[in-house]
C-alpha positions as CSV (number, residue, x, y, z in Angstrom):
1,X,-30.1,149.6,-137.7
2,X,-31.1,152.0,-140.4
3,X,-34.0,152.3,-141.8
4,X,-32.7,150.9,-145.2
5,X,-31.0,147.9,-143.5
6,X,-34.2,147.4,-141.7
7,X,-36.3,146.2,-145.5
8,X,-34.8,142.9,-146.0
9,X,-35.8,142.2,-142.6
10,X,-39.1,143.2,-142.0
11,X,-39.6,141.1,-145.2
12,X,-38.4,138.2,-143.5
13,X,-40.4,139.0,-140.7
14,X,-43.4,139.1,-142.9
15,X,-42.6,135.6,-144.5
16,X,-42.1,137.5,-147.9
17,X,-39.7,136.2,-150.5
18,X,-38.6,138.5,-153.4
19,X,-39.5,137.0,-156.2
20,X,-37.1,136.8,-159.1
21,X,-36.9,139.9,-161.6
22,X,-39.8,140.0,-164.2
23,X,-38.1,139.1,-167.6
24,X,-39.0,142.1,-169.7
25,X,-42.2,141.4,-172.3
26,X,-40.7,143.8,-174.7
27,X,-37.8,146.5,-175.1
28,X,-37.4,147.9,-172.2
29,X,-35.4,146.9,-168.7
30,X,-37.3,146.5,-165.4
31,X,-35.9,149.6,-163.4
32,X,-33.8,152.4,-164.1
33,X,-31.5,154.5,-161.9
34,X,-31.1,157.9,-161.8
35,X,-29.3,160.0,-159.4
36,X,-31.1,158.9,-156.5
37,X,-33.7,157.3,-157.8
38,X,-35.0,154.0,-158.9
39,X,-38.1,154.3,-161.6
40,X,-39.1,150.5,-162.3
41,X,-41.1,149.9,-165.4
42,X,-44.7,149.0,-165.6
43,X,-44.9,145.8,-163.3
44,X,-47.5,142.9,-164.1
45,X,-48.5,140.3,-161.3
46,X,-46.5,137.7,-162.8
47,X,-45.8,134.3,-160.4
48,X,-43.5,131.7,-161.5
49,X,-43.4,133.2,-165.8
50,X,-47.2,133.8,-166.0
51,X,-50.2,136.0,-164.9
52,X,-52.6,134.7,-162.2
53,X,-55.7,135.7,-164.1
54,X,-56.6,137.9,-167.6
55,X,-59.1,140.3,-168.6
56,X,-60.8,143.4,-167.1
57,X,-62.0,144.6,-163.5
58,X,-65.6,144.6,-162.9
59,X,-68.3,143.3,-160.7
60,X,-70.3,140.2,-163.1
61,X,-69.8,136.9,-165.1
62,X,-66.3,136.7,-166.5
63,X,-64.8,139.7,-164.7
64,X,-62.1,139.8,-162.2
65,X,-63.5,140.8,-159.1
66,X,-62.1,143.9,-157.3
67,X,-60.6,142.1,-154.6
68,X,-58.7,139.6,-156.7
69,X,-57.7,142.1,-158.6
70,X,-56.5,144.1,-155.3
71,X,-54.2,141.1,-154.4
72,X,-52.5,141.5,-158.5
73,X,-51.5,145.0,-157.5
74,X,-49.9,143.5,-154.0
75,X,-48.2,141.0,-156.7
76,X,-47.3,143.8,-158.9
77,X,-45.5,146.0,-156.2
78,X,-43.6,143.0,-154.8
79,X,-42.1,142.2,-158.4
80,X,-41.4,146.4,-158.3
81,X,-39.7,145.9,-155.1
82,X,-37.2,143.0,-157.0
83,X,-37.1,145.0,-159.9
84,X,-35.7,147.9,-157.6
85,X,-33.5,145.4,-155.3
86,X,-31.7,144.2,-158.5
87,X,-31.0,147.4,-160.5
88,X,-29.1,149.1,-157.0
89,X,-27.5,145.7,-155.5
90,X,-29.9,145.0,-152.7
91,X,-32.9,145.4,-150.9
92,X,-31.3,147.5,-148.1
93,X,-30.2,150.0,-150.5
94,X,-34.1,151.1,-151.5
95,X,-34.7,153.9,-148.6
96,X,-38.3,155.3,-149.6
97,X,-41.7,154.9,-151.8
98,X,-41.4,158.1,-153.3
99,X,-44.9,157.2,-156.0
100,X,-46.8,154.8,-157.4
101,X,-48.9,154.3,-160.4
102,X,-51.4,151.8,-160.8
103,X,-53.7,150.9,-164.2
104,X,-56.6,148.9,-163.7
105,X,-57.8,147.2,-166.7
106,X,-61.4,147.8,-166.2
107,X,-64.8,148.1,-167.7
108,X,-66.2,151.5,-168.1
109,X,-68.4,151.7,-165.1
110,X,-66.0,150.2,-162.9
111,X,-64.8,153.5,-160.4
112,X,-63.0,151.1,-157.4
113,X,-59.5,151.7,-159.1
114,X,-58.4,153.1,-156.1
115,X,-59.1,150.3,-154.0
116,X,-57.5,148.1,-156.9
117,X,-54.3,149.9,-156.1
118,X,-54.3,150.0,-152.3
119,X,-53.1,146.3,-152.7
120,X,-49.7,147.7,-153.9
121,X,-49.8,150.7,-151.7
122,X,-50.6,148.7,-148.4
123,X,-47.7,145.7,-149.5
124,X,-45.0,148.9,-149.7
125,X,-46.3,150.1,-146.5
126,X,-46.1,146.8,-144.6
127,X,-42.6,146.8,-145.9
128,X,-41.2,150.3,-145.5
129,X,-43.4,151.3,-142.9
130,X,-43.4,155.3,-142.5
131,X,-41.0,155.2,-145.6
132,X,-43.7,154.1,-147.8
133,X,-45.8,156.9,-147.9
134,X,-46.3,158.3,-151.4
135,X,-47.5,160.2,-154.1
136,X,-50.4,158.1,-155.9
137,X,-52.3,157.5,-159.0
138,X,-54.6,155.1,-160.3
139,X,-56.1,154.8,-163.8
140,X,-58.3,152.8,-165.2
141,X,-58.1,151.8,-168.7
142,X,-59.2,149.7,-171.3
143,X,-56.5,146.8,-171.8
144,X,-52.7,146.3,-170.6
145,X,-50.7,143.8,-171.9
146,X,-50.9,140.4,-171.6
147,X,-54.5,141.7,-171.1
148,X,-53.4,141.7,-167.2
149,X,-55.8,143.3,-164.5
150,X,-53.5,145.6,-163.3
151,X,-50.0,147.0,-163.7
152,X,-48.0,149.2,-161.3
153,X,-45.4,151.3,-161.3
154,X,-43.3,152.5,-158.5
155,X,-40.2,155.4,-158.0
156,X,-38.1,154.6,-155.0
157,X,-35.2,156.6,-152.8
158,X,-32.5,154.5,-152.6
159,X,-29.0,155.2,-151.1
């Protein structure tokens, strides 16, 4: 089996479902091909139409904790992943995590963004294994929309 073929089966393995395509929030589309390559559009942790939590990334009353807000960017990248899946005709046809970039809604003195963003980067590397390895970056700003936690972004190879 390649190693293409070989994504829609280790998510069943996993016990992950794709979920259906993020409806876009404005004008845009949720992935875009270009020659080889898939570039989805900022991805929020929606579930079922709405976000699992608001506001900014912090450690004290009425922020989201860094480790919830780790589990938003796992969210994110699996909606990235159905984003992908729908713009080339499949799951099989994505062949590599070529990067990702994450934004972490955060308050100032916040600096874990990096671990925010490892929930995104760990999901794509449970699913494409050695394929998943990637150029990286993760920012933390002051607001996204929806006033979401986080937002990823990912570029894939696909065949």
């Amino acid at each position: 089996m390649s190693a293409a073929a070989s994504v829609s089966a280790r998510l069943a393995e996993l016990g992950i479902e794709l979920p259906p395509v993020v409806p876009p929030v404005a004008s845009y589309i949720p992935a875009n091909v270009h020659g080889d390559l898939v570039y989805t559009s900022g991805q929020l942790p929606m579930v079922s139409g709405a976000l699992p939590a608001t506001g900014k990334v912090g450690e004290g009353h009425g922020l989201v904790p860094a480790a919830d807000a780790q589990a938003y960017a796992r969210q994110s990248a699996l909606n990235a992943i159905a984003a992908a899946a729908a713009a080339v005709g499949g799951v099989d046809r994505l062949t590599r995590v070529v990067k990702v970039v994450g934004f972490v809604a955060s308050v100032p003195e916040f600096t874990g963004q990096p671990g925010v963003i490892n929930g995104a980067s760990e999901l794509l590397g449970e699913v494409f294994g050695d394929a998943a390895r990637h150029a990286r970056s993760a920012v933390g700003v002051p607001v996204l929309p929806l006033d979401s936690p986080v937002e990823v972004e990912v570029i894939f190879a696909w065949e």
